[in-house]
N, C-alpha and C positions, 0 to 999 in steps of 0.2 A: 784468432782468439787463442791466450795458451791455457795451459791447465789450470792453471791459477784463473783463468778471466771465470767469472759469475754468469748465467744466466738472469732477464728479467727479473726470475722469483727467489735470485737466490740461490738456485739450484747448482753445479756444476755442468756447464752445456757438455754434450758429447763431443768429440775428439777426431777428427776428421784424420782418411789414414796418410797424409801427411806429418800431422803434427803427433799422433801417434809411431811413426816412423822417426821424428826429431828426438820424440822423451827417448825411445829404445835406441838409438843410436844406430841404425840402420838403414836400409833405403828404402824408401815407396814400395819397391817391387817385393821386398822380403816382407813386407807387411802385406800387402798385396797375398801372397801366395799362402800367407798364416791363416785370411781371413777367407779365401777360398777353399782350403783345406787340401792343400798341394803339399807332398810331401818331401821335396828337397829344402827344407830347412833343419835345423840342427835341433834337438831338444831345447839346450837352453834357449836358443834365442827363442824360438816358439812360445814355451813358458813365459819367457818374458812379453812377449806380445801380447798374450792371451793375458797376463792381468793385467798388463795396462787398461784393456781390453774392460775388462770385469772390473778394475775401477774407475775408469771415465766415461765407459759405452762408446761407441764405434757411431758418426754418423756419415750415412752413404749417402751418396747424391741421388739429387732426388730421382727418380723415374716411375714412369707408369707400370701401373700391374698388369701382366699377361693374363687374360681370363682362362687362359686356361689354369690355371692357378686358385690355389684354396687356401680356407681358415683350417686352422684341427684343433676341436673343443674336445681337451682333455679331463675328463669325469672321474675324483675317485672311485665311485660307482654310481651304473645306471639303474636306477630306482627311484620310484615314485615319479611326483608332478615336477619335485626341482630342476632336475635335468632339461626336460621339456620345456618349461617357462623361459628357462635360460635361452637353449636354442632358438623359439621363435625371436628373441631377440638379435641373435647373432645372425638368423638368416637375414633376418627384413634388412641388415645393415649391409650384410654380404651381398647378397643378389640386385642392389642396386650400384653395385661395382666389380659385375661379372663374375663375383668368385662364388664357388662352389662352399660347402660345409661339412667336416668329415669326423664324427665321435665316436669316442674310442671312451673307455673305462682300464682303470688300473688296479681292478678285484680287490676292491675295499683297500688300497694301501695310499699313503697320501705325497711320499715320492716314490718317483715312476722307476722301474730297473732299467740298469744301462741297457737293456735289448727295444727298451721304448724312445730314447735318444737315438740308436742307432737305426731304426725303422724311422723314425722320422726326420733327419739327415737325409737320408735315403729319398725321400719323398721331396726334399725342398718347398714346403710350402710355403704359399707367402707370408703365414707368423702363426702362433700357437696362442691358443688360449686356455688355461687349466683354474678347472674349477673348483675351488675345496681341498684341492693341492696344490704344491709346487716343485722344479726341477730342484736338484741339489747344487748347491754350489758352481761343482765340476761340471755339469751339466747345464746352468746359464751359459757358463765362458764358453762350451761346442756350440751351445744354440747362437751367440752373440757374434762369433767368429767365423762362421759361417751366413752371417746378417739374414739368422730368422728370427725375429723378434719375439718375444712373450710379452703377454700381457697374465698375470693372475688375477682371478673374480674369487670373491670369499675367501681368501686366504685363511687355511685351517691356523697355521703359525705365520711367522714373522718371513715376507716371502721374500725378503733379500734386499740389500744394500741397493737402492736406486730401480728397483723392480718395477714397473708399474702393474697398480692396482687398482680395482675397483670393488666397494663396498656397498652396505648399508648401515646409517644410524643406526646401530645393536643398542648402545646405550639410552639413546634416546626413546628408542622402542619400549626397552624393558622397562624404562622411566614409566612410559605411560601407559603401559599396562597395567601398572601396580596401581600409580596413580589415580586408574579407572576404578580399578577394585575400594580402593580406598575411598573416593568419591561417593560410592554404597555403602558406604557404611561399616565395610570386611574390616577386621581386623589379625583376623588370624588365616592368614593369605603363607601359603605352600608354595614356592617354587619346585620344580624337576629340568632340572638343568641338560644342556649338553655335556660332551665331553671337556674336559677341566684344558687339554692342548687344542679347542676351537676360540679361535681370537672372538669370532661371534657369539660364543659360549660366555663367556668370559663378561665379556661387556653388557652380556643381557643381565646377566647376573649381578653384576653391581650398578646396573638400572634400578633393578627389581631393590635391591640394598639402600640405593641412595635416596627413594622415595621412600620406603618405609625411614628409615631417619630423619629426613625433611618432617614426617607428619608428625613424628615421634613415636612409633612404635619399636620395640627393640627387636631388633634379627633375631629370630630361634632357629639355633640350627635346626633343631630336630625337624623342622617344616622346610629344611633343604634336600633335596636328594641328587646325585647325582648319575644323568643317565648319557646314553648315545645317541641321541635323535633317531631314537626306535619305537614304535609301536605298542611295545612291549614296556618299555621303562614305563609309560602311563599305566599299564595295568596294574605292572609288581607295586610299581611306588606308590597308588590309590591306597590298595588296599590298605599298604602299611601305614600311610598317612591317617587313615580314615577309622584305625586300631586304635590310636594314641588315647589315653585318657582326655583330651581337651583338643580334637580335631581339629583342621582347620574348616574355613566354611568355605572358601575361596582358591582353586589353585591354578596361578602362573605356569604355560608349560613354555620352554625353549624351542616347538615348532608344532604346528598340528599334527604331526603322526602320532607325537607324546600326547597331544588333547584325546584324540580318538580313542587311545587308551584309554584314559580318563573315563571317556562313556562307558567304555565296555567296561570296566570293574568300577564306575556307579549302576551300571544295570545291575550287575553281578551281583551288588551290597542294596539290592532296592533303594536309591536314592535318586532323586528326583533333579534334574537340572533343567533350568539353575535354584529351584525352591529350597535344595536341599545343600546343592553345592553349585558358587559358580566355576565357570572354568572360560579358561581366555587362554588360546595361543597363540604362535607368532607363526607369519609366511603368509595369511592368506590364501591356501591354494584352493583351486578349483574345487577339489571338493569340500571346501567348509563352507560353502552354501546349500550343499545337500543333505551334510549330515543332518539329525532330528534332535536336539533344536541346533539351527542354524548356529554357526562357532562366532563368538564374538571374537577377534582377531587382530595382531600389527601385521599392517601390511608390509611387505618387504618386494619393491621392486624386481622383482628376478627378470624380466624379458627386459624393462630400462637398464639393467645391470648389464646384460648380454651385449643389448643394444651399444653400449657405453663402450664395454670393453672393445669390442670389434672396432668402432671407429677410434678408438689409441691406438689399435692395432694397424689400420691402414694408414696411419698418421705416418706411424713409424717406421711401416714397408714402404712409404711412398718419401722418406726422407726427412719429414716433418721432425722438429722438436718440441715435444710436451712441455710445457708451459704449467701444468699439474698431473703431476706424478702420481699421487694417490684421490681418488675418489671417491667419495662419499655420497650415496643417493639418499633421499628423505624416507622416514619410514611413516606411518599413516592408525590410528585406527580406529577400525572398521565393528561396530558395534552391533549385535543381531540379537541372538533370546537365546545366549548360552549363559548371559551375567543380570542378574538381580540385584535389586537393593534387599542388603541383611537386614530380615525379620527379627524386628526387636523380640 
């Protein structure tokens, strides 16, 4: 196949180091030695290997995994349930294919410093999987060239030219979140958004937009606020919501730690939910069936998301080509005694 030939879907198949060794104009063995990360080759040519590299991907023959060998689920930060959820996905996947599981976090930053490509080069594992981040550029082409694969889960931004990814319907979620609210009767329905650079941010937010337009209610900003998927954004942004001269009755949060908020500054403001305000967020986690009253919720696959990733990822350590690049899991939801029909 040459660079020009198509995959079944379309796609550009990966470039075997052969005919990656044809386009550069060199031999097998100088590709060979680029992709092992051996250092008698010349800057240029390297460069030049390395983005063919980074624009075709590299595929190796196939072979089996060493158990002794591992996944490394890279966390922008470990907090909360999400992390967790993820994991039990990646292990169930991993440990019935001998590998081990090794998470690491990058203190709230969303690309990793070059001392976290070098630590992990260093390790050779059988592929990375980063969650809510991704590598930079220059740091796919080390990971690529030395055939450790990545996979990214949740991509906060746009995770790269041919990247493989795995999601959740955000859009379709925030769709029918609002939806729900609207279905009650709500009209004046409050979003508390993610950050404006989370592509899941993003999309839930003109979920939440596109259904209010379908029904015909006009978007007020003043009933948008925009937070971090913190805790905290639900309490600040209650309050001020709950200030306005024509409140809303209803508010959308972009994940339940932002809902949780929510309670604590409706306890705060004596307001009764959902009699007084409903409230619905998005994740499902574990504890939104314990909170009082139970969270109405979009469920957002996180361990099938885990689970996913991990098997592209052994696809791709074991030689496979992906056949679909980016993934999309369904999202769900889940309805309990945090949402009421609006009292005429």
């Amino acid at each position: 196949m040459t660079s020009t030939e198509q995959s079944p879907t379309g796609d550009s198949a990966p470039l075997t180091l052969n005919q990656i060794a044809e386009l550069a104009g060199v031999s097998a063995a100088t590709v060979s030695k680029v992709v092992n990360g051996r250092a008698e080759v010349g800057p240029e040519t390297r460069a030049l290997v390395e983005g063919l590299i980074a624009e075709h991907g590299y595929r190796r023959r196939r072979r089996r995994i060493k158990a002794a060998r591992h996944i490394e689920v890279v966390f922008h930060e470990l907090a909360g349930d999400y992390p967790t959820e993820i994991v039990k996905g990646v292990q169930r996947v991993a440990w019935t294919h001998g590998l081990s599981v090794v998470t690491s976090e990058l203190g709230g930053r969303h690309t990793p410093r070059q001392r976290w490509i070098e630590d992990v080069l260093s390790r050779r594992p059988t592929g990375v999987i980063t969650a809510f981040s991704a590598p930079s550029d220059e740091q796919r082409v080390q990971l690529a060239t030395l055939g450790v694969p990545l996979v990214v889960l949740d991509p906060a931004g746009n995770p790269g030219l041919g990247v493989p990814s795995v999601g959740a319907t955000n859009w379709s979620g925030g769709l029918e979140a609002t939806r729900h609210l609207l279905e009650l009767g709500h009209r004046r329905i409050a979003m508390i958004t993610g950050p404006a650079y989370a592509l899941s941010s993003r999309a839930r937010l003109d979920g939440y937009r596109a259904a209010l337009d379908a029904a015909g209610v006009p978007v007020d900003p003043d009933l948008i606020y925009q937070g971090e998927f913190q805790i905290e954004d639900g309490v600040v942004y209650t309050r001020r919501l709950m200030a306005l001269p024509e409140p809303p009755t209803a508010i959308f949060t972009a994940n339940d730690g932002q809902a949780i908020g929510v309670y604590h500054a409706a306890r705060e403001l004596r307001l009764r939910i959902p009699d007084d305000l409903s409230v619905i967020g998005f994740d499902d986690m574990p504890s939104s069936h314990w909170i009082l009253p139970p969270l109405t919720t979009i469920r957002q696959p996180l361990t099938e998301m885990g689970a996913t990733a991990a098997e592209m990822l052994i696809s791709l350590a074991t030689g496979e080509h992906l056949h679909q690049k980016r993934v999309e899991l369904g999202t769900d939801l889940v309805v309990r005694e945090s949402t009421a029909a609006l009292l005429k």
